[in-house]
Structures are given as C-alpha cells and as structure tokens.
N, C-alpha and C positions, 0 to 999 in steps of 0.2 A: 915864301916871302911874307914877311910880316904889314901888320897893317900901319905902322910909321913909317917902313919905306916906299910903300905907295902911297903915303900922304906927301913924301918930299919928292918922287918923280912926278906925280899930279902938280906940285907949284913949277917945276919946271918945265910944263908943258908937254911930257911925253905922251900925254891921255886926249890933247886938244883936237885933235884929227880924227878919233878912232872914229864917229859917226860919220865922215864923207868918205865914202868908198869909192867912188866913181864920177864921172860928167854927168852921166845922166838924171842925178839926183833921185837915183831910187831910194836913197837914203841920206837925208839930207839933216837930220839932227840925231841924237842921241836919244836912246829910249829904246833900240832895236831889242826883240823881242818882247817887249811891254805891249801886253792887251790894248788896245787901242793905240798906240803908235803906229811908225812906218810900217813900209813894206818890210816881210820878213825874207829872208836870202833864195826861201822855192817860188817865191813870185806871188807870193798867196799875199791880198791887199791886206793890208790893217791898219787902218787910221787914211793916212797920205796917199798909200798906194792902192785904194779902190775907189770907187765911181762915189761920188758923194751925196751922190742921191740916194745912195742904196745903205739899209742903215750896216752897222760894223756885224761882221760876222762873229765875232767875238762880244758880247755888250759888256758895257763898263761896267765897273762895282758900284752899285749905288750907294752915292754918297749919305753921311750919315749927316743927323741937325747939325752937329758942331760944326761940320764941314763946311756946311753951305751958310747963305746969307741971310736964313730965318732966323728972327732969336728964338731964345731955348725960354720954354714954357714957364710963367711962374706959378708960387704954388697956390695963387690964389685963383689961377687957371685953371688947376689941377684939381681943389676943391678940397673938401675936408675928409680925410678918412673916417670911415665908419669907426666909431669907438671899439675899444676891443672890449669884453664882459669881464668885469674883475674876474679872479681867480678866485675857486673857492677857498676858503678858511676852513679846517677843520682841527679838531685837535687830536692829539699825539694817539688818543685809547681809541678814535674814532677811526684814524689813518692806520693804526693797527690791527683794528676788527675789520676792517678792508683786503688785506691782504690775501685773505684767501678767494674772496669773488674777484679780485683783481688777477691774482694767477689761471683761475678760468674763464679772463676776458668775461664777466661778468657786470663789472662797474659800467657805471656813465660816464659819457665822455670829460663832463668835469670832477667827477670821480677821480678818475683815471689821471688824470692830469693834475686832481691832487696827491694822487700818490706817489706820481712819477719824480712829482718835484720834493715832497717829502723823502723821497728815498736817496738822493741826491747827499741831503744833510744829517740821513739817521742809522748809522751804521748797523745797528744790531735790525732795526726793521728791514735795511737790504739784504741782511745774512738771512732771516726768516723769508722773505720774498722768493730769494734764490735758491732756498729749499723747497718752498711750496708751487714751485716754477717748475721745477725738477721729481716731485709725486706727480704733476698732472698729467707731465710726459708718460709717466710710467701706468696710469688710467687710459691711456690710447696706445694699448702695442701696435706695432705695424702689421696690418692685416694683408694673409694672402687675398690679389684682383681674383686667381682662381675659384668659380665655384663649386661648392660642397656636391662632390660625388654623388651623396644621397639628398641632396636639394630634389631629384624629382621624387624621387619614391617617397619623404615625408609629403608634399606636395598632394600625391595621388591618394595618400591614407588619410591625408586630413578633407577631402573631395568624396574618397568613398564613406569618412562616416557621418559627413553632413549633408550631403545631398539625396535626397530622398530619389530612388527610383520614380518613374514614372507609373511604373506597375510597379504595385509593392511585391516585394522580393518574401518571399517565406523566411522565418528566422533558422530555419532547418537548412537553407539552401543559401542563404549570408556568406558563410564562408566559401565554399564554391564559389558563387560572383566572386568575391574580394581576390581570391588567389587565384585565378584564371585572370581577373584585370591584370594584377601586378605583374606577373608574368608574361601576358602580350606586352606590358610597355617596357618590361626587359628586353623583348623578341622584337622591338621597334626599333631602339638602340642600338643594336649589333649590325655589322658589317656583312656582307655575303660570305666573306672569307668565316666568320667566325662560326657561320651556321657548320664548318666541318672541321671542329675544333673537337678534341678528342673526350670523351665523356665517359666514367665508368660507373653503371651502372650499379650499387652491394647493397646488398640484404644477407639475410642473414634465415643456412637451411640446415633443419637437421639442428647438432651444436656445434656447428661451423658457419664462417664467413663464406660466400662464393659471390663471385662480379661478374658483369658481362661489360666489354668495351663495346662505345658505341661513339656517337657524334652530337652533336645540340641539337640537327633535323631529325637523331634516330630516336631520343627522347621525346623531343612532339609528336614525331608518329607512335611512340610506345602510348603516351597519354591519350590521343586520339583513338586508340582502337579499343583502350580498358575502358575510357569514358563511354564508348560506344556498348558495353554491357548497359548500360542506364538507360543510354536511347533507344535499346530495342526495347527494352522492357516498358517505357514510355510510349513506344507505338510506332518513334520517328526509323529513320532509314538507318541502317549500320552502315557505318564506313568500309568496312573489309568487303561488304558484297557478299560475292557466291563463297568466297573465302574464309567468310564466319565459322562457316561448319567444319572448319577441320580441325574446331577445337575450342572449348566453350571457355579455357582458361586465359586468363591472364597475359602467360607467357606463350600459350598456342597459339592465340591473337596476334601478341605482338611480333613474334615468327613469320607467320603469314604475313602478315603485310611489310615487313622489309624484302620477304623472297618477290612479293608480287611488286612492288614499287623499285627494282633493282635497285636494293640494297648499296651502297648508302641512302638514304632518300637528301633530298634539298629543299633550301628555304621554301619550296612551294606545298610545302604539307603545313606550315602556317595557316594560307588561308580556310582547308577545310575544316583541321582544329579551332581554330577563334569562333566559324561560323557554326560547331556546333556548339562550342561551349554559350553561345547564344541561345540556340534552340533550346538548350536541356534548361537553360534561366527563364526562357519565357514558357516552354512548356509545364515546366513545377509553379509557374507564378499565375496558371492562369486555371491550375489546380490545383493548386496547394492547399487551399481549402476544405477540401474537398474530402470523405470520408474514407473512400476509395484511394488514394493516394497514402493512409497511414497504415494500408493491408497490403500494397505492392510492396515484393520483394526482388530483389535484384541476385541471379544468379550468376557466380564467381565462378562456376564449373563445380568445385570439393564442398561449397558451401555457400551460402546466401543470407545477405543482409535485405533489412527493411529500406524502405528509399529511401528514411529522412539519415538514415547512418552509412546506405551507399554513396548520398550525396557530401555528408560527412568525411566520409574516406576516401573520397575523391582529390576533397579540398587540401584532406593531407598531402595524398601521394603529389598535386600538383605544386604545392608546398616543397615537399623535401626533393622534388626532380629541378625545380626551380631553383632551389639552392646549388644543386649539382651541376648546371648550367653554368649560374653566377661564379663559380670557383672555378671553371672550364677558362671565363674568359673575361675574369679581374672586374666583376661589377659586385658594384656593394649589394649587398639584400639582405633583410629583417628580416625576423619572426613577422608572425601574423598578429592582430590586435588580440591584447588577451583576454577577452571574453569567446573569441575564435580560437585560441591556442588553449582555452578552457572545455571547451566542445569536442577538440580533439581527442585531449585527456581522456576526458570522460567517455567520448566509447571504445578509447583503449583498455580502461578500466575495468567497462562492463563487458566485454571480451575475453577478459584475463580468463576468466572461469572456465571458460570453454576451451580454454586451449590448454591448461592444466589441465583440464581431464583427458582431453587427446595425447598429448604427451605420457600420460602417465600410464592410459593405455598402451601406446607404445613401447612403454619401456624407458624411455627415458627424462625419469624425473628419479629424485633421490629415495622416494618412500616409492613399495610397490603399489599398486593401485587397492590391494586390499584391505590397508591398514588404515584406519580413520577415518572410512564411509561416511558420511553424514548422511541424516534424510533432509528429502525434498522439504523447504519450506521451515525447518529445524537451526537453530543458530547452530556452528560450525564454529571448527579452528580458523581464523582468520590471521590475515594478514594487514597493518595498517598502511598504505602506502601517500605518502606526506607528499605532494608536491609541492615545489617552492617557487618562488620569483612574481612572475606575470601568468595567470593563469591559473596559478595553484589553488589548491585543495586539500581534502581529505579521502582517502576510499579506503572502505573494509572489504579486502580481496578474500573471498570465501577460500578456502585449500583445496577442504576435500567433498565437495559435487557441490559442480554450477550452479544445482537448484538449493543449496543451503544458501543460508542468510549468512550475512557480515555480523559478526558479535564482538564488540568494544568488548563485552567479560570474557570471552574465547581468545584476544586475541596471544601469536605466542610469538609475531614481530614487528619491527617497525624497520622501514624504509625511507626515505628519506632522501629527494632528488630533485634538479632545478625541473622546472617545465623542458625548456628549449633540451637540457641536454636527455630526457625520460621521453621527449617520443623521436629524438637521432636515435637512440637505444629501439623502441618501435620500429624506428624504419631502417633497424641491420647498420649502421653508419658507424656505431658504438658497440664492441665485443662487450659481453654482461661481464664478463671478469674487471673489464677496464672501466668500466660504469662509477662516475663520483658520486657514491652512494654512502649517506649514513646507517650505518647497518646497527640494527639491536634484537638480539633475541634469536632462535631458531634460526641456523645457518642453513640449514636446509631447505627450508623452506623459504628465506629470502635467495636462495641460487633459484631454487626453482621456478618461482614468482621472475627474475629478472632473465631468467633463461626464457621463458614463456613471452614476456614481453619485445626482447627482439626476435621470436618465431612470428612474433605480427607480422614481420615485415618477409616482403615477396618481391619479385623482377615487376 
C-alpha cells in the first residue's frame, strides 16, 4: 500500500482508535512501542505503565541544544580560534629539489605540506613524485619475520674471537677451543630424536674410498675416545677405561667403546665428551707454556704427532665430523675462521712428505721409490701447492724424501685448490680424481701429491 493511501484513510479516521485497546487503559495514547511511552503488549512498564517513582527502564535519548530551551552558543562565547600559521611559500626549483626527501618522509611538516599542495597544481612534479615514491618501495623489499638459520653460529664466531678466555688459551690449542665450542652448540640444538639420525662416516684407504655407518651419538663417541689419545698422553683419565688396551688405534678405540656402551650409544655420551674437551683446554692452558709440552708426543698407534699438531688435528677431525653431523640433520655449519683453516693446512702440508715416502714404499705412487732419491737437507724436486680462498697459501711439497727441502728452482708442478675443498680431499670426503684442482706441470707427481693427501684422512 502506498503512502497516499494511508494519508487519505488517516483523514478519514480509520487510524484514530489504533492506540485504545482496551477499558483498562493499558494503553491509552499512541506512541506504543516508542521508548518511553506506554506499556508495551508483555506488560513490561514503559513510560505510563510503571511505578513513577522508579526511573524508565529504557532511558530517553538525550536531548540535543536545539531541542531544548537553552540558546545555542554565540561565537563570541566560543571565542576566537587560534590563527592557523600561513603556509609556507616556496618556489618551483626549491619544491622540486624537495621531492626526493619527501618520498622518504624526510621533509618537515611544513615541507611536506608544501609539497603536497604543489603537487596538486604541477603535473610533471606529481609524475616525478610518483616515481620516486615507487624506488623507495623497492629500497625496503619485504623481509622474511623468520630468523637467519646461521644467526646463532655467526653469533658464537664473533663471541669466540672477541672474548678473551679467562685463562689464555695457547695459539696451538685456538682451534680445538673453537671447534669443540661450535660443535657443542650444534649438539644443544638437536632434538633427542636426532641424536639417532643416521651418519656415515668416509675416508679415504689404500686408493680407495671406504665408510662406516653410524649415528650423531656414534660420532661423539668416536671423537671422545680419539680425543682421549691426548688426555692419556696429558696425564688425565681415558674415557674407554680397561678398554683402551685392546688397541692403541684410532679405529680400535673407536670399536671398543661402541661394543662396551651397547652399541648404538645416546645423547648421553654428550656430557663426558663436552667435559673432556674442557679438561684437555684447561690442561694445555695451564701448560702450554711450558717447555715440556712442545717435546710431548701423542701416539696414534702406526705413528705419532707433537701435541701442538695432535691438538691441531683434533680440531680438524672435530671439524669435518661436525660437518657430517650438520648434513645428517639440516643445520647450517661453516668452515672454521681462517687463520684456523690456515693451521689446518699447514700441517697437512707438512705431512705430505711423510706420507709420500710411505706410499711410495708401498708401492703405490707412480715413480718407484728408487728414482729421484734426494738427500736429507738438499733441495729436491718439489711440488708447489697454492691454496686459495680463506686460509690460503703457498707450500713447496718436497717429492722425493721428507728430509729434502722445498726448491722454487726444482720445482716440476703446480697445484692449485680452494682451502675448504683441499682438506674434504684430506679428510676422504673428496675422491683425488674428483678433486677441483688447477693442475700444471708433472702429472704424476700432482696424482701422487693429491693421492697422498686424501691418505690423511682415517675413521
């Protein structure tokens, strides 16, 4: 129904009743359901039909000025508004040399405000606005909340080379600390579950690869009983016990003590590892000085190093098993700092010799052992070997006997290899074939030189 024909039944009075319902006057004017009006039809008061003492259970809308009987304010009531501050004036070269500290919210506020309003009326300054609006976007890419994976290991590197020990640490024994720390805060990281995450151990025997499988607890226990060659030789207690003796090697060690710890072991070979790798830092630091400690040798079972080069090859092997861990269970890990990945090197280097002559005894190096004898002390056919990247170097690798000298006028090659990937090759990780090596000069003697160097490497 339209609203004309209930303007014409409204004059005819068909509307004039709807408010009396009844005798009783529960509803006695019109207004029913209006907030403060009558009762409403469930007996609930509103206006008329409750107690009038009691205020409306509904309250009214309050009334606005106009409504009521106050007058409406004048504005001398009101008072004077604060003036506003002109605007600044600038001209056209000054509002365009603007433009770029205005795109990185840079201006002042009446800057800003005069550019806004310049841009309004200057078409070619809004087109340059709206491109230098749209570079600054692109100087804040949207950054992942996630943090950087290797956020804690930079963290712990920049901690170990500023923080001065307490006890100074020997510069022979530097890297040991460093890589035994990194490595605990790897092993702090890890889940229970992960400590039997599958791990395969390769080096490199003979002129072949060969692996052992093992776990991330059977890796800390292999390091805990090789490390334990150092602390018997330092005086402290061996890990293995009565167990030590059935075999002064390496890998006899490391035997032993997975059959005695039934084999798998778990994360609780953690705590005696961490706590020697304490001992053997405070033991070298509180001797390191000392005259006696650069005549200790540490024996390997087949052969034996000095302590400041067991402590050295410690820091390796702890090093490249740590890496083998990290790849086991998706955590990021560096190299080591390179004045420590320099250390390394270097008594790979000085090793070479000795194990080219053992090889060559054996039979297998490319030249028989009798051809190109050098004497003791005598320059020698050398070999130049370049390391490159973090670390690097130079070394004159002697050929033919250890006790000859390195000779720049001898020499008859050059090799040529990053650090990080020249001691994976050292530690068996790298077949010598597969080795990204610049080769120049006598092939034979750089196979044999790069055969030699992953024979470094042991379980």
């Amino acid at each position: 129904m339209n609203d004309a024909g209930n303007a014409d039944r409204f004059e005819h009075g068909e509307f004039e009743d709807r408010g009396k319902r009844d005798e009783k006057g529960e509803q006695q004017q019109e207004g029913y359901g209006i907030p403060g009006g009558p009762a409403n039809g469930n007996g609930i008061g509103i206006g008329n039909g409750q107690d009038p003492d009691q205020p409306p259970r509904i309250p009214m809308p309050r009334a606005s000025v106009e409504d009521g009987e106050r007058p409406l304010p004048t504005l001398e009531d009101l008072g004077d508004p604060a003036p506003r501050p002109a605007p600044l004036v600038l001209e056209h070269h000054v509002l365009k040399s603007l433009l770029g500290a205005w795109a990185l919210a840079a201006c002042s506020p009446d800057e800003t405000a005069a550019v806004e309003e310049h841009l309004g009326d200057c078409g070619s300054c809004a087109d340059e606005a709206l491109r230098l609006r749209g570079a600054v976007g692109l100087l804040h890419p949207q950054e992942s909340l996630d943090l950087d994976p290797a956020l804690r290991t930079r963290v712990l590197d920049g901690c170990l080379d500023r923080r001065p020990p307490r006890i100074p640490v020997p510069d022979w024994a530097a890297p040991y600390d460093a890589e035994t720390a990194r490595l605990d805060a790897l092993l702090q990281d890890i889940g229970d579950a992960e400590w039997h995450a599958p791990v395969r151990l390769r080096w490199f025997e003979s002129d072949g690869p060969t692996s052992r499988r093992t776990t991330v607890a059977g890796v800390i226990a292999h390091l805990l009983t090789v490390d334990g060659l150092v602390a018997v030789a330092l005086g402290l207690d061996d890990p293995l016990g009565d167990a030590g003796a059935e075999g002064p090697t390496p890998q006899a060690r490391t035997e032993a003590y997975w059959r005695t710890s039934h084999y798998p072991p778990t994360r609780s070979v953690r705590a005696p590892w961490r706590e020697q790798t304490h001992d053997l830092v405070r033991t070298v630091s509180f001797t390191g000085g000392s005259s006696g400690s650069a005549r200790l040798a540490v024996s390997y079972g087949d052969f034996e190093l000095p302590l400041h080069d067991a402590m050295l090859d410690r820091a390796f092997e702890c090093w490249v098993h740590a890496e083998d861990i990290a790849e086991a269970v998706d955590y990021p890990y560096g190299p080591p700092s390179p004045r420590h990945l320099h250390r390394m090197i270097d008594l790979a280097a000085r090793v070479l010799p000795d194990v080219l002559a053992a090889r060559r005894q054996a039979g297998l190096t490319a030249l028989p052992h009798h051809r190109h004898l050098g004497l003791a002390g005598e320059p020698g056919r050398s070999l130049r070997l370049e390391i490159e990247g973090s670390g690097g170097g130079e070394w004159l690798i002697p050929l033919d006997s250890p006790a000859a000298v390195g000779s720049a006028e001898r020499e008859v090659a050059h090799v040529a290899l990053d650090g990080v990937e020249f001691c994976r090759l050292a530690a068996g990780h790298v077949p010598p074939a597969e080795a990204a090596a610049g080769q120049l000069g006598d092939r034979e003697a750089i196979r044999d030189v790069l055969f030699a160097a992953a024979s470094l490497s042991r379980m």
